[in-house]
Structure formats: C-alpha cells, structure tokens
C-alpha positions in Angstrom: 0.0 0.0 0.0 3.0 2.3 0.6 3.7 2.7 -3.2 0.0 4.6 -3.5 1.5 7.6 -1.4 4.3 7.9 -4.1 1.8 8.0 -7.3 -0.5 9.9 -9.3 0.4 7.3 -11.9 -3.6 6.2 -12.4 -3.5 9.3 -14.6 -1.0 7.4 -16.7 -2.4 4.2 -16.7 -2.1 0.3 -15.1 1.5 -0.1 -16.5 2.3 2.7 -14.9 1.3 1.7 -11.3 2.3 -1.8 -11.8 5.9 -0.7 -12.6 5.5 1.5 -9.9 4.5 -1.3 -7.4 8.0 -3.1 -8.4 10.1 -0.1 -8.2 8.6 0.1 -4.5 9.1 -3.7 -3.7 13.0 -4.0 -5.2 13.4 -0.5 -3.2 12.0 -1.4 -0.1 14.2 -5.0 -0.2 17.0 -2.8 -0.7 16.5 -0.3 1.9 15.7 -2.7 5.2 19.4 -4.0 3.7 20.7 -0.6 4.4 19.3 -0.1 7.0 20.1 -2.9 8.9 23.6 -3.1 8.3 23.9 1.0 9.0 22.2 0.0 12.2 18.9 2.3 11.2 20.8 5.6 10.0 17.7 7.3 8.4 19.8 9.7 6.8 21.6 6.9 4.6 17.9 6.1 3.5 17.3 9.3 3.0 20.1 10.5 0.9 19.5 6.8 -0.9 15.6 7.1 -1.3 16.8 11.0 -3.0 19.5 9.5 -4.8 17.3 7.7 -6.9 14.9 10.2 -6.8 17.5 12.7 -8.4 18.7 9.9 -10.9 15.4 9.6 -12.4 14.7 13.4 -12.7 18.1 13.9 -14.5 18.6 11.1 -16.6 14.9 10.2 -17.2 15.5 6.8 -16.6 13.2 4.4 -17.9 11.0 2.2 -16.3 11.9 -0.8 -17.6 15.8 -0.4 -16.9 15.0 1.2 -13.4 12.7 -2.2 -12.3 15.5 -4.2 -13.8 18.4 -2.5 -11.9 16.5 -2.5 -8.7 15.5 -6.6 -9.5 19.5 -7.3 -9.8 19.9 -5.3 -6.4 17.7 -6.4 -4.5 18.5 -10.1 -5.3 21.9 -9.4 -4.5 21.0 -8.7 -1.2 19.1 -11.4 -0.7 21.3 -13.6 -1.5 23.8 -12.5 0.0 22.4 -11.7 3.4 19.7 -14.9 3.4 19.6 -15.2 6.8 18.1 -11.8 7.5 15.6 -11.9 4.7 14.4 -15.5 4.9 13.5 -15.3 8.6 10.1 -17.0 9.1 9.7 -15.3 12.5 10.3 -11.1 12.7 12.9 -9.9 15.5 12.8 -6.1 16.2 16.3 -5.3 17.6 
C-alpha cells in the first residue's frame, strides 16, 4: 500500500502503477538492507531514497531499466544476506 503515497500514476495508466509497485518492492528489499547493516541511519535512507529520486529526474530513466536494476539489487542482497531476509519469525532489535 505504501507505493499509492508515491503516485499519481492512475492518470497514466495500469502499467504505470504496476511498474510503480516493483520499483517500491526492489526498493524497499534494498532499503531494510541498508538499513540494517547501518544500524537504522535514516539519513543513509534518505540520501538513498533521494539519490534515486534525483537519478530519475536527471537522466529520465526508464521504467523498464529502473525495475530491472532494482531486481538485480535487491536479489543481491538477498542472496547475499539470506539469513536476514528468509526469517520465518520477525525480531525487532
């Protein structure tokens, strides 16, 4: 549901808002990886989550490249940190 607060993209049509939805899934994987390993340094995530942001208004990235980079990421941290993300019970620390 969090990806509705970041789009307009009805306007724009259902690929729109489905690409949207992947961009915010891959994200989101990526960011609790940050996060946890920089202990929960909002302002990592923050300068990340604006990173991409700025990316996107300057080189007008599109969709299709941006979901596909963000697929290959977020794998990567799954993979590589499988423990964390394959928990079947959640632990707040």
């Amino acid at each position: 549901m969090w990806f509705l607060w970041h789009t307009n993209g009805w306007l724009w049509g259902m690929y729109y808002v489905a690409a949207h939805l992947l961009i915010t899934v891959f994200f989101t994987i990526i960011m609790v990886a940050i996060l946890k390993d920089t202990k929960n340094n909002l302002i990592i995530a923050m300068g990340l989550h604006s990173s991409l942001n700025l990316a996107d208004e300057v080189f007008n990235i599109d969709l299709n490249y941006m979901i596909f980079g963000l697929f290959i990421t977020a794998l990567i941290c799954i993979i590589s940190d499988k423990k964390y993300f394959m928990k079947t019970k959640v632990e707040i620390t």
